[in-house]
N, C-alpha and C positions, 0 to 999 in steps of 0.2 A: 546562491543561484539555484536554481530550482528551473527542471529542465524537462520537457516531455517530448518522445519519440515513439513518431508512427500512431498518433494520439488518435483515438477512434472520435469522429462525428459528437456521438451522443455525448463526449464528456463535453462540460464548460471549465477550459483550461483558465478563463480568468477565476472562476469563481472557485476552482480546485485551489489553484495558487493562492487567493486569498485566505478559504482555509489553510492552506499550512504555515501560511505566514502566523495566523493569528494561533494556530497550535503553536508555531513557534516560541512567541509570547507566552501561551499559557504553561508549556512545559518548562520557561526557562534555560530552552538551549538557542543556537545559535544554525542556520542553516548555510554552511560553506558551501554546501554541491551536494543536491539531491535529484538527482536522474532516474525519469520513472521512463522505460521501454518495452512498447509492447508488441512480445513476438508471438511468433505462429508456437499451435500444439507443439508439434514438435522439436523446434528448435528450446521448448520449456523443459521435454523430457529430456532431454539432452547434458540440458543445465540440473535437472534435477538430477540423474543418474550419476553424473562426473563429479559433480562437488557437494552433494549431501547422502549417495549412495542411494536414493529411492527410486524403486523402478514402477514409479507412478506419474499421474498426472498432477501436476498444481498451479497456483491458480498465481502463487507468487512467489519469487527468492530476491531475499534481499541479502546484499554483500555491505557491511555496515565497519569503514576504515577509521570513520572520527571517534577520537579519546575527548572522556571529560563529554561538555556540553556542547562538542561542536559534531554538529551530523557532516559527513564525507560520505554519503550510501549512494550503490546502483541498483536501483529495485526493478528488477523485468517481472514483467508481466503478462500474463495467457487470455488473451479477449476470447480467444474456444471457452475456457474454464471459466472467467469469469461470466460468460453469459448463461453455460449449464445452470451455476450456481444461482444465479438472478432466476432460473426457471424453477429450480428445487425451493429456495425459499419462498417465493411469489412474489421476487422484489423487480424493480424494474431494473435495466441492465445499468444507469446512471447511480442507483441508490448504490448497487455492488460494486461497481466502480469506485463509489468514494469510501466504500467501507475499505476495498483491498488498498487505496492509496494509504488512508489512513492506517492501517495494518503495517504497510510499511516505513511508517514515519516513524511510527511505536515503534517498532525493531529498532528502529536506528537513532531514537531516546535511549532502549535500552528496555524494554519492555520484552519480554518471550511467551511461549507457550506451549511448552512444552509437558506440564502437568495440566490437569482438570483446574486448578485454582488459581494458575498464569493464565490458562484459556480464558475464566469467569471472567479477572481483571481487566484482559486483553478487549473482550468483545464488551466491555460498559466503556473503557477509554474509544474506543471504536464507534460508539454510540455518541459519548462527548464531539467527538469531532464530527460526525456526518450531523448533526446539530447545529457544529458550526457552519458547517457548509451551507445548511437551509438557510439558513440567516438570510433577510431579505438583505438587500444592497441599497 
């Protein structure tokens, strides 16, 4: 099941869903319950300060409960931060949208980024899937 809340306008939550279904396939796992929620700034720092200790802003946390190849994750998400970012890269605020969904799909495969060469890996898989998204229908 695969679930969105408080979903901004600009996303196409059909066309989001059918990318991850079709990441689903292509990673080989299984999607039980992937909940993307999108709250205000600061209810983000909040969640960022209490369970990862950063006293910053970000754009996404994802909580990733499935073992093995079945996704159980609640990914929230910051439409403040994602649309800053849409304006620093020069992407439009739907392309950053599906990079940070996709971001959080990869966590919850099992994907990190916490070094410079998880980062590298992270944003080419990131890339694979906002691809899939274009995909005409």
């Amino acid at each position: 099941m695969i679930k969105f809340i408080n979903t901004p306008i600009v996303l196409d939550q059909s066309k989001a869903t059918k990318m991850l279904y079709t990441a689903e396939s292509f990673y080989g796992v299984t999607i039980y319950k992937l909940v993307y929620s999108f709250i205000s700034k600061d209810q983000m720092f909040k969640l960022n300060t209490k369970y990862l200790n950063h006293n910053t802003d970000t754009d996404i946390i994802s909580f990733c409960y499935g073992e093995g190849k079945v996704i159980n994750s609640e990914v929230y998400l910051s439409i403040f931060q994602i649309t800053e970012n849409a304006k620093e890269n020069s992407q439009t605020i739907e392309n950053e949208l599906v990079r940070v969904l996709s971001h959080g799909f990869l966590h919850s495969v099992g994907f990190n980024d916490k070094s410079d060469l998880e980062k590298k890996v992270m944003i080419n898989e990131e890339n694979k899937m906002i691809d899939m998204f274009h995909v005409e229908q």
